[in-house]
C-alpha positions as CSV (number, residue, x, y, z in Angstrom):
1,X,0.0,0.0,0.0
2,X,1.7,3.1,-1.0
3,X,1.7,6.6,0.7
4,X,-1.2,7.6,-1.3
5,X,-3.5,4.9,-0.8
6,X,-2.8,5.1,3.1
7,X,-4.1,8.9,3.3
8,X,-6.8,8.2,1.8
9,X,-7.5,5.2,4.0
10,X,-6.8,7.3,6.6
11,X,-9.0,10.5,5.4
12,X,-12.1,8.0,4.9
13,X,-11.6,7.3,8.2
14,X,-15.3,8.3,9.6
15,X,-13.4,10.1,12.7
16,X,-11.5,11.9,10.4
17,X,-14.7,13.0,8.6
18,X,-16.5,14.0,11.8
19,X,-13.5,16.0,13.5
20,X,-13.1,17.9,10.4
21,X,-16.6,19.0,9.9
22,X,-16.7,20.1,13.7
23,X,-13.0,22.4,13.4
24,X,-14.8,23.8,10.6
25,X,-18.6,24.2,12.7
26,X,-16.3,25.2,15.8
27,X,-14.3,28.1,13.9
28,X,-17.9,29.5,12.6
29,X,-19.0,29.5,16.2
30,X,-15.9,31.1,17.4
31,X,-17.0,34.1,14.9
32,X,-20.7,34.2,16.6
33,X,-19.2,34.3,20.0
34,X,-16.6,36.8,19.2
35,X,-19.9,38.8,17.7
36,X,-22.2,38.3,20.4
37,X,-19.4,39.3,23.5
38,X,-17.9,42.7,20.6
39,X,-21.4,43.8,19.9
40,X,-24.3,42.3,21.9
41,X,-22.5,41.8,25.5
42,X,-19.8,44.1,25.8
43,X,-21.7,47.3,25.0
44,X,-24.1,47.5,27.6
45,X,-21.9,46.8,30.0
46,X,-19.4,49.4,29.1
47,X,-22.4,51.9,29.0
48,X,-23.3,51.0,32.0
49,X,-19.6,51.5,34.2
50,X,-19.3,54.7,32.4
51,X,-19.1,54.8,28.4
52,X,-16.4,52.0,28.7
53,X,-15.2,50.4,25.0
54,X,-13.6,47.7,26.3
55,X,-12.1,46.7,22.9
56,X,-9.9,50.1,23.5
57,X,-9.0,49.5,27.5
58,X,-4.8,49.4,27.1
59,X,-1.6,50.6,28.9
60,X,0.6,52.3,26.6
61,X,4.3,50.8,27.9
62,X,5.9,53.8,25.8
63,X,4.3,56.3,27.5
64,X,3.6,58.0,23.9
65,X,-0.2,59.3,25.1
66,X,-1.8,57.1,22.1
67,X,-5.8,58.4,22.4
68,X,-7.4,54.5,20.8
69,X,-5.5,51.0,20.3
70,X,-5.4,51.7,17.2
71,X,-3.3,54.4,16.7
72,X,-1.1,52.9,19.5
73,X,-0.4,49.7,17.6
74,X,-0.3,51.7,14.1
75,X,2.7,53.6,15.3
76,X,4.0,50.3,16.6
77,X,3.8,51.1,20.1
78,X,4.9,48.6,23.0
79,X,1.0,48.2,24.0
80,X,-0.7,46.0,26.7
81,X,-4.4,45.6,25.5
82,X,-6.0,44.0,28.8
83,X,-9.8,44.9,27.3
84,X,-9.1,42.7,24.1
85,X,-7.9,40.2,27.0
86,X,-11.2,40.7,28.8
87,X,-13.0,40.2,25.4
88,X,-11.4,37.0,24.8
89,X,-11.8,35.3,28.3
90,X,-15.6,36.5,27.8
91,X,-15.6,34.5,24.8
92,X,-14.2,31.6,26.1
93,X,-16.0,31.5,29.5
94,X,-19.1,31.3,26.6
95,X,-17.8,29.0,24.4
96,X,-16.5,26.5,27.4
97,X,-20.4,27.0,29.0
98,X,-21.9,25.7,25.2
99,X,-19.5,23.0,25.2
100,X,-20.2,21.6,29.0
101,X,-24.2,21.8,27.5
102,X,-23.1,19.5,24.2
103,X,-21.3,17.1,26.4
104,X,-23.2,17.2,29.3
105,X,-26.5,15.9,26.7
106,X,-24.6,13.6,24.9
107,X,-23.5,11.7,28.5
108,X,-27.1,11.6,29.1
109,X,-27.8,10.4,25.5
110,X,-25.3,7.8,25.9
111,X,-26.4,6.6,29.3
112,X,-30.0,6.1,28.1
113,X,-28.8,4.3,25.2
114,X,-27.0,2.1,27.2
115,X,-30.0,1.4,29.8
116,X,-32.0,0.4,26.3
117,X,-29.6,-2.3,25.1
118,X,-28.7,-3.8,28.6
119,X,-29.9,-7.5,28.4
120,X,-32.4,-7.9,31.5
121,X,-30.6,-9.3,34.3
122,X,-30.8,-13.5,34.5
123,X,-33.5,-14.9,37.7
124,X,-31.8,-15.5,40.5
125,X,-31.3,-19.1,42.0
126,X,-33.9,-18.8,44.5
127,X,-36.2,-17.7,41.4
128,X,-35.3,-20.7,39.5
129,X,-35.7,-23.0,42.3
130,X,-39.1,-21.2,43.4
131,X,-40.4,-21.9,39.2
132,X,-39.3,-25.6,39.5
133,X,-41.0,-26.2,42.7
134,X,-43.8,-24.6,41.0
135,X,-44.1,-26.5,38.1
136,X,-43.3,-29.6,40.1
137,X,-46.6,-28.7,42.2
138,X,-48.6,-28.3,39.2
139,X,-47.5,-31.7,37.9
């Protein structure tokens, strides 16, 4: 079996498949999370200490008085951008909460699943003695 024939053994693989099409389902829901904490979440609550934009939050380690992020990092600045670093552990704290849900339904799919195809448990030897004595009586 040559190299060729092996990665595509290995691509048909149905893991392969599967891990695959959730990298690429994972990286769109990365984008709706970064959307929802930039422009659903993180708003209200910068209105609400004070007309904060989080996404612009930094300390400027050159001292050059940059007034946004933006023009800090365009002038290549030495920057520490702590509300991007606020963003992003919002984001994750959100993504790690959907991904307990997923797993945490799939356990209980799983367990169900495996109470459906569990063989019922054999009589036990006072049962089986109790049915011969009974048909033995009938008899």
């Amino acid at each position: 079996m040559g190299f060729v024939d092996e990665f595509r053994a290995f691509i048909a693989r149905g893991n392969v498949i599967e891990l695959a099409v959730a990298f690429i389902i994972g990286v769109a829901f990365g984008k709706i999370v970064s959307s929802l904490v930039n422009d659903v979440i993180m708003p209200p609550i910068g209105l609400a200490l004070g007309r904060v934009d989080f996404a612009n939050l930094f300390y400027d380690l050159s001292q050059g008085g940059y007034s946004n992020l933006t023009a800090a990092r365009g002038a290549g600045a030495p920057v520490i951008a702590y509300g991007v670093f606020i963003n992003t552990v919002i984001e994750f704290i959100i993504v790690a909460f959907v991904v307990f849900l997923l797993v945490r339904q799939v356990t209980k799919m799983q367990k169900k699943e495996e109470k459906k195809e569990a063989p019922p448990a054999p009589p036990s030897k006072e049962v089986v003695l109790l049915t011969e004595i009974r048909d033995l009586l009938k008899k």
